[in-house]
TIFI-286698 format. One line per field, with one value per atom (N, C-alpha, C): x, y, z; residue number from 1. Coordinates in Angstrom, 3 decimals. Layout:
N
X = [X,...]
Y = [Y,...]
Z = [Z,...]
k = [NUM,...]
// end
This chain:
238
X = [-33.432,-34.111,-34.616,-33.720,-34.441,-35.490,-35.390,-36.647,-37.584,-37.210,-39.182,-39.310,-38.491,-39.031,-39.491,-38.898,-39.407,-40.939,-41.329,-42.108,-43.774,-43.251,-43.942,-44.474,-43.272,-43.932,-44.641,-44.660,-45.272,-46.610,-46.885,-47.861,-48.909,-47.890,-48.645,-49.422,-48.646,-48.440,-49.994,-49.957,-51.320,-52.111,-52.269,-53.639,-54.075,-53.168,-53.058,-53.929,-53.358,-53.673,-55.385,-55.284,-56.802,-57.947,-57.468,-58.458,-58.051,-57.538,-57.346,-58.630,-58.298,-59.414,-60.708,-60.990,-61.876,-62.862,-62.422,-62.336,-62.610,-61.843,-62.012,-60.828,-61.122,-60.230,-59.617,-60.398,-59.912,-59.115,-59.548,-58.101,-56.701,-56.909,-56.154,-55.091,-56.048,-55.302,-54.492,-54.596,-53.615,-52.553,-53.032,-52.045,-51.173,-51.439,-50.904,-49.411,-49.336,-48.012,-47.132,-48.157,-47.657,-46.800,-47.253,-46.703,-45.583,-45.187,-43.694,-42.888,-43.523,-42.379,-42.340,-42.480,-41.925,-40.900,-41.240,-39.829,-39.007,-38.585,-38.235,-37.247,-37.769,-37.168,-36.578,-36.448,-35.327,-34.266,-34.049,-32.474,-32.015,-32.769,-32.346,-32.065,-33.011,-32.435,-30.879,-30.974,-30.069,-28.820,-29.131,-27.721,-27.517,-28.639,-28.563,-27.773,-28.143,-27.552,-26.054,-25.682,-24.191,-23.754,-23.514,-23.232,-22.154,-21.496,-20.613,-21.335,-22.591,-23.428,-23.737,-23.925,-23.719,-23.048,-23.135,-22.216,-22.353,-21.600,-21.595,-21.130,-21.717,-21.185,-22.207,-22.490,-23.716,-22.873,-21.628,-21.222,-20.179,-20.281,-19.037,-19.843,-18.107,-18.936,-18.886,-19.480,-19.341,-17.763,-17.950,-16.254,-16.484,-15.247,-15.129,-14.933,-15.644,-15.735,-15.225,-14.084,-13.408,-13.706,-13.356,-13.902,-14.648,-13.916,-14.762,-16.392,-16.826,-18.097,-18.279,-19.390,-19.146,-20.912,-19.958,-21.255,-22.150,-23.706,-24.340,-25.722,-25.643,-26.662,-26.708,-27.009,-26.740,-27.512,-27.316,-27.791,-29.307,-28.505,-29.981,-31.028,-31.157,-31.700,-32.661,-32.612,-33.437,-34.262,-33.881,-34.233,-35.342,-34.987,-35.638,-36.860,-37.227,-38.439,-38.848,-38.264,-39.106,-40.008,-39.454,-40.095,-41.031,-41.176,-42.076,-43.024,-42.740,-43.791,-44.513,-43.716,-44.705,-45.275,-45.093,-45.834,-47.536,-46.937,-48.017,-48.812,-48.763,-49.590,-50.016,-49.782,-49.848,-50.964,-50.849,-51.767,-52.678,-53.031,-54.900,-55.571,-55.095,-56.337,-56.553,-57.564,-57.862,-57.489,-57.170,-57.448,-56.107,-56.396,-55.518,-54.036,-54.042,-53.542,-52.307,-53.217,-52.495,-51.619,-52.046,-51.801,-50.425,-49.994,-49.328,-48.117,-48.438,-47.479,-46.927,-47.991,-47.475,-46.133,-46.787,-45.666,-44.641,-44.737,-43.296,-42.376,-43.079,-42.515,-41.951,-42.727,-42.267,-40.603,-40.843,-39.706,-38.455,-38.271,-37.461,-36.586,-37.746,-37.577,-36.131,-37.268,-36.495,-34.985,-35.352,-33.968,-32.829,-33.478,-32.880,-31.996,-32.600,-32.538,-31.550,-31.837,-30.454,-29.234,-29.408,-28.095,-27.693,-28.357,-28.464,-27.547,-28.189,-27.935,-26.306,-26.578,-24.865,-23.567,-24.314,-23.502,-22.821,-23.900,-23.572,-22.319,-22.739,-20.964,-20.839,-19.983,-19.419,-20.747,-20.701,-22.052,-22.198,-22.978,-23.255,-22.270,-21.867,-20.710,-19.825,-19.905,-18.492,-18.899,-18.737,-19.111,-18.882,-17.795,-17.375,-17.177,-18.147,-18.577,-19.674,-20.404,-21.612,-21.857,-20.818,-21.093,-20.362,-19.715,-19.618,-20.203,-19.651,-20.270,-21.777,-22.878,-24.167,-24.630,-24.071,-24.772,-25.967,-24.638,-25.680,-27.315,-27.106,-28.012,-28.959,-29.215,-30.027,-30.831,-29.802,-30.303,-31.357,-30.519,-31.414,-32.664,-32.887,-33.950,-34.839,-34.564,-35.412,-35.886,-35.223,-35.988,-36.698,-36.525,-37.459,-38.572,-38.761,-39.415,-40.953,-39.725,-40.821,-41.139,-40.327,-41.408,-42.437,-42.328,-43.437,-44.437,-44.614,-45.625,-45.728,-45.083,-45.691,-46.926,-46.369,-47.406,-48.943,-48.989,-50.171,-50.758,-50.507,-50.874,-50.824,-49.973,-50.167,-50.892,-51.428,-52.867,-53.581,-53.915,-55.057,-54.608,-53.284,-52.999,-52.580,-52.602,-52.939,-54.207,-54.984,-56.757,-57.037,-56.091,-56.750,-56.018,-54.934,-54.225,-53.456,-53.289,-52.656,-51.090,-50.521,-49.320,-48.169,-49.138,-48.431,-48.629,-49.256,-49.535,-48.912,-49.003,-48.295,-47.066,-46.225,-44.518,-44.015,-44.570,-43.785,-44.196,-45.213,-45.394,-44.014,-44.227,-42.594,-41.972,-41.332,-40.131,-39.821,-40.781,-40.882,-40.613,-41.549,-41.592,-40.202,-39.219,-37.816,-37.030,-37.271,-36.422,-36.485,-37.820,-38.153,-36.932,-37.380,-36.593,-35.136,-34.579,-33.229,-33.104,-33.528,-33.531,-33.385,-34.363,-34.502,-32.889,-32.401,-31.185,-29.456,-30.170,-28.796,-29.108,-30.409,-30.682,-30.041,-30.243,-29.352,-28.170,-27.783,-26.055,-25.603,-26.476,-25.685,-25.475,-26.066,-25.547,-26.410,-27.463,-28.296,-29.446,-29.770,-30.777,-32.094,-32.099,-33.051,-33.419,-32.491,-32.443,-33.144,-32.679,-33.336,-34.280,-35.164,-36.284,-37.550,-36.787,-37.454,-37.836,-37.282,-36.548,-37.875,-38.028,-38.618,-40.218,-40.054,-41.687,-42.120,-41.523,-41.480,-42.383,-41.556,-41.781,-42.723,-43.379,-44.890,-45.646,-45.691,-46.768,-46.977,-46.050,-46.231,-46.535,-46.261,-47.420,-48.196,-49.043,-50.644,-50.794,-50.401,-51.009,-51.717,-50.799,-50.692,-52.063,-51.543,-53.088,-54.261,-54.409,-55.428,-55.856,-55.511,-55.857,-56.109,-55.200,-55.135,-55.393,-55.622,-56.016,-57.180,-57.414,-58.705,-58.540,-59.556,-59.667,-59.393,-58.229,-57.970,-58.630,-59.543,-60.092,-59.020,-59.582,-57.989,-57.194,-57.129,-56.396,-55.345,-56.114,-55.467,-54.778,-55.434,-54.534,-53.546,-53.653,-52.896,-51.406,-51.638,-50.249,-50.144,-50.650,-50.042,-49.395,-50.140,-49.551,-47.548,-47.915,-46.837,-45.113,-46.044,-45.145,-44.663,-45.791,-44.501,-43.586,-44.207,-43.518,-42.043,-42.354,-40.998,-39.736,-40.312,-39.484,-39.531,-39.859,-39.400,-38.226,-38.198,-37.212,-35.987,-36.031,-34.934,-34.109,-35.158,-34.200,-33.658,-34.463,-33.419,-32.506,-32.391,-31.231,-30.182,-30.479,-29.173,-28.714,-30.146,-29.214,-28.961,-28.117,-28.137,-27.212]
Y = [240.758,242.036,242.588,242.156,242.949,242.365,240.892,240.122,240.619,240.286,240.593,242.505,243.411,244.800,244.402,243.617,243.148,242.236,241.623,241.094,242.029,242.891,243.624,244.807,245.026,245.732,245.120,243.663,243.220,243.113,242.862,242.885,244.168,245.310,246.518,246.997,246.790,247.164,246.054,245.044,244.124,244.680,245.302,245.960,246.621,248.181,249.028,248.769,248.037,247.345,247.013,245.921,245.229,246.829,247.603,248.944,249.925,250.159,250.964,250.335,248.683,247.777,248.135,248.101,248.321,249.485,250.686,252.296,252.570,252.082,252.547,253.494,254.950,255.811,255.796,254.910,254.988,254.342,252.812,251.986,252.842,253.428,253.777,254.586,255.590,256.607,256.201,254.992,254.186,253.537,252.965,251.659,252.073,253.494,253.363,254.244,255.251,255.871,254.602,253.997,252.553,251.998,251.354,250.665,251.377,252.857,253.179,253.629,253.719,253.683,252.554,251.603,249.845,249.613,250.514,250.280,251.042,252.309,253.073,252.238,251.300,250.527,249.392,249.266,247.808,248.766,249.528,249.868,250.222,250.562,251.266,249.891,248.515,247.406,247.034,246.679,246.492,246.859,248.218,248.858,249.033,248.439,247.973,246.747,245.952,244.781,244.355,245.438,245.362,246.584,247.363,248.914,249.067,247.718,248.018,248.480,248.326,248.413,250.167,250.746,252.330,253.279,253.710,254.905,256.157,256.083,257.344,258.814,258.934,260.110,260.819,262.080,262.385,262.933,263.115,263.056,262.187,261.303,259.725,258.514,258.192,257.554,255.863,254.890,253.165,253.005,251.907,251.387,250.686,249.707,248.206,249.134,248.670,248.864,247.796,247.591,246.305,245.207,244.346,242.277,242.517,243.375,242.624,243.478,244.176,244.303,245.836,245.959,247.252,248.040,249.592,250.520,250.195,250.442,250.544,251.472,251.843,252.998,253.976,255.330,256.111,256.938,258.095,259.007,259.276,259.880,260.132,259.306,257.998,256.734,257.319,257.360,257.848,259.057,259.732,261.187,260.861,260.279,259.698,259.433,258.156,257.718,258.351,259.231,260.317,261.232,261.956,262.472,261.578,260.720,259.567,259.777,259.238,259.074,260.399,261.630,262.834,263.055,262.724,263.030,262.111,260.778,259.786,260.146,261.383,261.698,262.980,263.629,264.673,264.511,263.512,262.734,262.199,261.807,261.253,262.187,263.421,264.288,264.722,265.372,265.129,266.627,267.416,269.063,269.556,270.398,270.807,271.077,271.928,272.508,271.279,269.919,269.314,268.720,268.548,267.072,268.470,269.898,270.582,270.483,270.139,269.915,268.701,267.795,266.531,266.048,266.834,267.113,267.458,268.634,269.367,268.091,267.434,266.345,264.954,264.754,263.493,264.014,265.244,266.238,266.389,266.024,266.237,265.018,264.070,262.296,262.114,262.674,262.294,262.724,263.759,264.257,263.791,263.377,262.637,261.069,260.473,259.158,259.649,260.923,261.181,260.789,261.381,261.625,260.248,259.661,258.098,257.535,257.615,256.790,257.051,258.483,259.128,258.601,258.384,258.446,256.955,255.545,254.403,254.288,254.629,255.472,253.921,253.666,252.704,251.592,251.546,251.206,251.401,251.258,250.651,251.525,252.655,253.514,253.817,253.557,253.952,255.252,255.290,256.364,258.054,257.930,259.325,259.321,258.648,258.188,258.351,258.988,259.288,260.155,260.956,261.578,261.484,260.043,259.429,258.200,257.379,256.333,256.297,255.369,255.679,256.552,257.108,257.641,258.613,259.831,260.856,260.843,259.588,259.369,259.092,258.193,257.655,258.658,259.434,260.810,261.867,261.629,262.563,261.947,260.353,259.646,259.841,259.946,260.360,261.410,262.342,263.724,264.032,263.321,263.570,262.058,261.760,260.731,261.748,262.259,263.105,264.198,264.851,266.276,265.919,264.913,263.991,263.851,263.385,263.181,264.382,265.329,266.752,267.821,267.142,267.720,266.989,265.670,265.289,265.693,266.130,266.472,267.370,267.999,269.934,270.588,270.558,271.374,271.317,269.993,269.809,270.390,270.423,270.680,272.209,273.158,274.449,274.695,273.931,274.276,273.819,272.741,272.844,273.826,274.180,275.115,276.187,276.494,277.213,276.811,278.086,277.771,277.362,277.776,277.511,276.042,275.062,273.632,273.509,273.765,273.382,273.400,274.511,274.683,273.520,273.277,272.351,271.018,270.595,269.576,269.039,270.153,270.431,269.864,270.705,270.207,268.632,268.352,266.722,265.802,265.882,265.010,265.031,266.361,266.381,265.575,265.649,265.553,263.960,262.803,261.807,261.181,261.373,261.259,260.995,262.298,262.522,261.057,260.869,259.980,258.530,258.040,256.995,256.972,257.757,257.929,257.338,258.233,257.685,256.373,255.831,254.808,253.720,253.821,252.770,253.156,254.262,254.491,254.016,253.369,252.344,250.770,250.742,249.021,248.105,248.278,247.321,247.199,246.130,245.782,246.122,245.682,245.744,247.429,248.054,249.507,249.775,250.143,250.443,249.740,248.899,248.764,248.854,249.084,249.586,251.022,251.792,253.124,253.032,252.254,252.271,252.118,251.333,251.082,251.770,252.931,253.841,255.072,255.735,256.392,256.054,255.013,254.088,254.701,254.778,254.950,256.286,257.426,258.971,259.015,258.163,258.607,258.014,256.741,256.682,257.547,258.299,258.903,259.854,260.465,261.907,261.506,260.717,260.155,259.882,259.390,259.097,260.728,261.618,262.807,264.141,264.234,265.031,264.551,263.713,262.951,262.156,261.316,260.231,259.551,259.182,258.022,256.813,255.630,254.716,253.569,252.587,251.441,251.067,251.355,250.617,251.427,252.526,254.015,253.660,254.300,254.166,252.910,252.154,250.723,250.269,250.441,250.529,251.421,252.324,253.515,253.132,252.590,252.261,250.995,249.733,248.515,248.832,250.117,249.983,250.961,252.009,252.801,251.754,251.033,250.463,249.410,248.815,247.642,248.652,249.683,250.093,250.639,251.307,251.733,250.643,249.103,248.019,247.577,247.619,247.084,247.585,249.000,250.113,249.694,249.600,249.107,247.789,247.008,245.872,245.708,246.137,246.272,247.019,248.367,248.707,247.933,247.040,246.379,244.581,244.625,243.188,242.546]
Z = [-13.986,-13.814,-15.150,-16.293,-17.347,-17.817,-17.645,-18.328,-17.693,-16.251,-15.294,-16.436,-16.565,-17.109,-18.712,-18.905,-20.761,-20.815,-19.481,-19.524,-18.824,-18.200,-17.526,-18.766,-19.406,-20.942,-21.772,-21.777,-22.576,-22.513,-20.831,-20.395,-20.375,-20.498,-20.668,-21.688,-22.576,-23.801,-24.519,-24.668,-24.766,-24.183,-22.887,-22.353,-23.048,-23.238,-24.185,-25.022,-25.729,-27.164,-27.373,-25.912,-25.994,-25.083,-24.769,-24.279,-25.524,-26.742,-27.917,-28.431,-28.678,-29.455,-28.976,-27.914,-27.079,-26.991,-27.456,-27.386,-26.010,-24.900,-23.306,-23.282,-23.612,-23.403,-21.320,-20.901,-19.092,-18.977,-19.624,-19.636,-20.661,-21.578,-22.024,-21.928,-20.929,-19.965,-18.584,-18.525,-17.534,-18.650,-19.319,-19.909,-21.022,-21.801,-22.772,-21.829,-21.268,-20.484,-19.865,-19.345,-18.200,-18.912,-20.142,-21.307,-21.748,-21.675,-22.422,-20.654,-19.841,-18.202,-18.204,-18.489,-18.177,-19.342,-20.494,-21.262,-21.359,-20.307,-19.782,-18.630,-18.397,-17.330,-17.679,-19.052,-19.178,-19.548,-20.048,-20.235,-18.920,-17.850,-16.454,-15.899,-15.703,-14.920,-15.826,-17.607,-17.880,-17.149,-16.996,-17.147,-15.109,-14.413,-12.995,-12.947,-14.381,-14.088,-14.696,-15.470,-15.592,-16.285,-15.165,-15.824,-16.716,-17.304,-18.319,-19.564,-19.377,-20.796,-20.944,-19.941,-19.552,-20.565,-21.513,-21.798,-21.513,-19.867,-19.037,-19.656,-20.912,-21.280,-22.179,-22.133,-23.222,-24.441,-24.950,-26.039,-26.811,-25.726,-26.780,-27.362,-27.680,-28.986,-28.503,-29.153,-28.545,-28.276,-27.227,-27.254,-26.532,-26.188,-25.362,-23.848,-23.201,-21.662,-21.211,-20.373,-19.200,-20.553,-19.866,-19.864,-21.278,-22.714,-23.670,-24.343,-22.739,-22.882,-23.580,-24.585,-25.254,-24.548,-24.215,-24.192,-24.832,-24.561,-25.917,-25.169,-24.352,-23.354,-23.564,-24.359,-24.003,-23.335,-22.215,-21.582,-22.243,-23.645,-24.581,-24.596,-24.397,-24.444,-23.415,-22.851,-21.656,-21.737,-22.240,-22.186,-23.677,-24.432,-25.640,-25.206,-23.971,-23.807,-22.735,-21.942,-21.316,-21.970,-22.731,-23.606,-24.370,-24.693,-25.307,-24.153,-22.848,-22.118,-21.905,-21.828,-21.878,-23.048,-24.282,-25.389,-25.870,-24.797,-24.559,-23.761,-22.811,-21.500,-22.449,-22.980,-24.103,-25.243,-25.691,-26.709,-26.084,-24.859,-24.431,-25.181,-25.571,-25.474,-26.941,-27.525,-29.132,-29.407,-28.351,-28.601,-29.367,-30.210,-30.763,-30.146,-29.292,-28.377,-27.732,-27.100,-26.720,-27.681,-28.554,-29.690,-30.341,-30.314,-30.682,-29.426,-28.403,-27.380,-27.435,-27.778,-27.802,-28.748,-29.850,-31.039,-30.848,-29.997,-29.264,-28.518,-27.597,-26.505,-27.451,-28.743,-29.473,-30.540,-30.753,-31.594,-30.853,-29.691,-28.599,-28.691,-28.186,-28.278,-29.326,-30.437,-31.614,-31.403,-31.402,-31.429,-30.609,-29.001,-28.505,-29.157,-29.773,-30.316,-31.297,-31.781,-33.445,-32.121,-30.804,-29.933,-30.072,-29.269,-28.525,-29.713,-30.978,-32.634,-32.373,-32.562,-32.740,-31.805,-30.712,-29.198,-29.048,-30.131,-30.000,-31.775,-32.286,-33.108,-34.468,-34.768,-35.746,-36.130,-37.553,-37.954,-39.324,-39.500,-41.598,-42.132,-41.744,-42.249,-41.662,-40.566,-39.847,-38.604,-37.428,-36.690,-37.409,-37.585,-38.664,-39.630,-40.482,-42.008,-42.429,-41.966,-42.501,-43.588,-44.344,-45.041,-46.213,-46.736,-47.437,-47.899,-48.996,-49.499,-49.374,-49.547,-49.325,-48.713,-47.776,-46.604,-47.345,-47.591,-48.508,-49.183,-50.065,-50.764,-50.523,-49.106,-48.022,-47.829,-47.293,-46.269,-47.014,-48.458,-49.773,-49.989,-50.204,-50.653,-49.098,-47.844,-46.046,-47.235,-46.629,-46.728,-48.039,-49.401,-50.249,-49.975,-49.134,-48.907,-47.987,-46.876,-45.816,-46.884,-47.535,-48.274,-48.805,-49.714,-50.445,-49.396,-48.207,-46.775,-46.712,-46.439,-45.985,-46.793,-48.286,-49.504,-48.606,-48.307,-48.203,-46.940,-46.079,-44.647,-44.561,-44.916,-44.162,-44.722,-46.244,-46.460,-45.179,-44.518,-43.667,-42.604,-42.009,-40.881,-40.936,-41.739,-41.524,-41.280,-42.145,-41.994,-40.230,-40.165,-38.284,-37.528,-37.636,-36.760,-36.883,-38.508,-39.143,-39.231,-39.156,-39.812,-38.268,-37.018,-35.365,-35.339,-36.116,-36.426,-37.668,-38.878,-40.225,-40.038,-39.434,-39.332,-38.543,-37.089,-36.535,-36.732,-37.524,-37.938,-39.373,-40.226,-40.811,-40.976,-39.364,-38.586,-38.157,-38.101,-37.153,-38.229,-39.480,-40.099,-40.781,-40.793,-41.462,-40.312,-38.977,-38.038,-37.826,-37.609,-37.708,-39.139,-40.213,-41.031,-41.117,-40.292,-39.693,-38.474,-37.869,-36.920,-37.480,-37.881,-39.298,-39.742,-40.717,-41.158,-40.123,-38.573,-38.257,-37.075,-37.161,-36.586,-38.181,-39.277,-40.050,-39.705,-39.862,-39.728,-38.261,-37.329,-36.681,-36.748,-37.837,-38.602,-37.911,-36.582,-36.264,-36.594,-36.992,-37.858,-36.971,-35.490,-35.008,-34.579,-34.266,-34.478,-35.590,-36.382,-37.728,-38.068,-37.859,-37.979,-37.079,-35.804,-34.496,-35.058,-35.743,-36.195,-37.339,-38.216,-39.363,-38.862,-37.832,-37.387,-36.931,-36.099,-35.306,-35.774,-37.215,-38.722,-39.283,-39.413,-39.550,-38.773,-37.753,-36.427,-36.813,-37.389,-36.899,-37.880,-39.504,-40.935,-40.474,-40.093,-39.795,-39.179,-37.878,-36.802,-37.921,-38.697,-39.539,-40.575,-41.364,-42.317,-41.904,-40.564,-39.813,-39.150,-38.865,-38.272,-39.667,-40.373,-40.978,-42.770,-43.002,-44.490,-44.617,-43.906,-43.991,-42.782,-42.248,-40.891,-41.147,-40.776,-41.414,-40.198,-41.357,-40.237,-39.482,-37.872,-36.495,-36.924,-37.330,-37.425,-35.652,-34.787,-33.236,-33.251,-33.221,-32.534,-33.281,-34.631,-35.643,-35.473,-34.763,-34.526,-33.235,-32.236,-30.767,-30.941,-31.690,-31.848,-32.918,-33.466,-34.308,-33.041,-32.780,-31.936,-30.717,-29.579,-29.016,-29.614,-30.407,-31.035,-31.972,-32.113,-32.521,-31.878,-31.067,-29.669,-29.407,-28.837,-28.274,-28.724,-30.218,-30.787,-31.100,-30.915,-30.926,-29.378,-28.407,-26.928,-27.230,-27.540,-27.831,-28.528,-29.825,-30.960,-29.802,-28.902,-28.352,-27.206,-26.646,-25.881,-26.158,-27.268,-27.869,-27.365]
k = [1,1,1,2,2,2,3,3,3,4,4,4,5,5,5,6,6,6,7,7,7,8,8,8,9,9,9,10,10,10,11,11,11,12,12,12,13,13,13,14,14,14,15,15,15,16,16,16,17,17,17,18,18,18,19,19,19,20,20,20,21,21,21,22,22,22,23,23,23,24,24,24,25,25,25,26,26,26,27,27,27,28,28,28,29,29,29,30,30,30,31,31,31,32,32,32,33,33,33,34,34,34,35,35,35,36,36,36,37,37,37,38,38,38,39,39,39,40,40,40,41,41,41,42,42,42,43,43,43,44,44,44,45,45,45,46,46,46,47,47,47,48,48,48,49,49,49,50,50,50,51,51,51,52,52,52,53,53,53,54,54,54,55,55,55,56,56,56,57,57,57,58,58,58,59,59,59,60,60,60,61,61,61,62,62,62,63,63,63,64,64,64,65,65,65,66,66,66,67,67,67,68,68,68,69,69,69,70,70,70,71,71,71,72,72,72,73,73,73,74,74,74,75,75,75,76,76,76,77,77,77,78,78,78,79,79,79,80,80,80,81,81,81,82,82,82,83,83,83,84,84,84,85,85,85,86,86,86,87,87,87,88,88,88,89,89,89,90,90,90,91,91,91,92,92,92,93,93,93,94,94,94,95,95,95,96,96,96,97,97,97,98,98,98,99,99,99,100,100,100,101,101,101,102,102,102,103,103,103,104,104,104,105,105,105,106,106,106,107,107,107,108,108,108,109,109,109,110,110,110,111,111,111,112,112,112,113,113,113,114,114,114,115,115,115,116,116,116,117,117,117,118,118,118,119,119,119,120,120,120,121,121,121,122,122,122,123,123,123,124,124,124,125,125,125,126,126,126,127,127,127,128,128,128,129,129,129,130,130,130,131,131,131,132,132,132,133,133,133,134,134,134,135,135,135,136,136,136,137,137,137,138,138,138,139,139,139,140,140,140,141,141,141,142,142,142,143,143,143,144,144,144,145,145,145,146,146,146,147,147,147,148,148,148,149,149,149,150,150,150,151,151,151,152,152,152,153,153,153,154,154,154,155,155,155,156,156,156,157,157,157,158,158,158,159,159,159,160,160,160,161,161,161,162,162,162,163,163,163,164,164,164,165,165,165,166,166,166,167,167,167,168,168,168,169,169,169,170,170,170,171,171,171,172,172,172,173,173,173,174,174,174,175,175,175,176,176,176,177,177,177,178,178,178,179,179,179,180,180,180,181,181,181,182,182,182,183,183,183,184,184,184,185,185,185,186,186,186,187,187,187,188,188,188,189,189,189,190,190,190,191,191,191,192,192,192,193,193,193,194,194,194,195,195,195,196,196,196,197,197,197,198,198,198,199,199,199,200,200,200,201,201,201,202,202,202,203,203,203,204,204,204,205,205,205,206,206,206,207,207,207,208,208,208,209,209,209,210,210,210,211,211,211,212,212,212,213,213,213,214,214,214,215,215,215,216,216,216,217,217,217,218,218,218,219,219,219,220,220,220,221,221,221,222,222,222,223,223,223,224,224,224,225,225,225,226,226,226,227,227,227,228,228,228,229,229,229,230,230,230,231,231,231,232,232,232,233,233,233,234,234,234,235,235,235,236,236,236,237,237,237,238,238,238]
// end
């Protein structure tokens, strides 16, 4: 069951791709939502297909479930790419207005995923270690990483929307950051770079809208966003 949903994303997700290439905003407006509800649906067959993988709880942390097998689902997981998929139905549109909602719906995500990160627990530092050994420093080098990005974008993005666009743009790019951070602090590689590719997609989106138009700007941030969320589901369900 999960393959036919891993294969059915894959399949989506290439459409996507080849109607971004394309500039058929019609195909796009089918394929690009389609493409994140089909990966919406491998952690749901996964966890159809052996609910030991489930962590039925929206505030615990990983552990051996029965026979060996460890949680690695969480609630948030879900709620993560819901919000993805509304921020993807959010974003067809170029208008300010939307693309400020959309923001709202991807800020959520995120935040969701800090849960999800948190909820799957023991990891490059330890579930309740994060605020020792490296951790800190990580977290210091994120966020002076994103202020540094924010100098370059938000001039522009007050001039489009003022400061009801500059503030929560902000927010996101601190909060993304934050996310990044405790996607390493769960020690999977494919996480954290699902995590890293992810953080890719939302600086092109940002440079491409609010700095300069980058050649394959679009396809460039769709090829990178699902391919990063792809790899974030798989790292949790390894």
């Amino acid at each position: 069951m999960t393959y036919a949903a891993w294969s059915l994303f894959a399949v989506l997700a290439l459409a996507d791709w080849v109607a971004v290439a394309r500039g058929s905003k019609r195909l796009e407006t089918i394929f690009k939502p389609a493409a994140t509800l089909a990966l919406l649906a491998v952690p749901a067959a996964a966890v159809a297909s052996d609910p030991s993988t489930f962590l039925g709880s929206w505030h615990g942390t990983m552990g051996t479930v029965g026979a060996g097998h460890v949680a690695v689902v969480s609630p948030w997981l879900f709620v993560a790419l819901a919000f993805g998929l509304l921020g993807d139905v959010l974003l067809l549109s170029d208008s300010v207005a939307r693309f400020k909602a959309g923001l709202a719906a991807f800020l959520v995500g995120h935040l969701a995923y800090v849960l999800a990160f948190a909820a799957v627990g023991a990891g490059m530092w330890g579930a309740t270690d994060l605020a020792t050994g490296f951790g800190p420093w990580i977290f210091v080098a994120l966020m002076a990483a994103a202020l540094a990005f924010t100098q370059q974008v938000l001039p522009n993005a007050w001039k489009s929307g003022g400061p009801a666009l500059a503030v929560p743009m902000a927010t996101y790019t601190l909060v993304i950051a934050t996310m990044l951070w405790f996607a390493f602090a769960t020690g999977l590689g494919l996480v954290a770079l699902g995590a890293a590719i992810f953080v890719a997609s939302d600086s092109i989106l940002a440079r491409d809208r609010f700095v300069a138009p980058l050649p394959r700007g679009h396809l460039l941030v769709m090829i990178t966003y699902l391919v990063g969320q792809a790899l974030i589901v798989a790292g949790l369900l390894r």
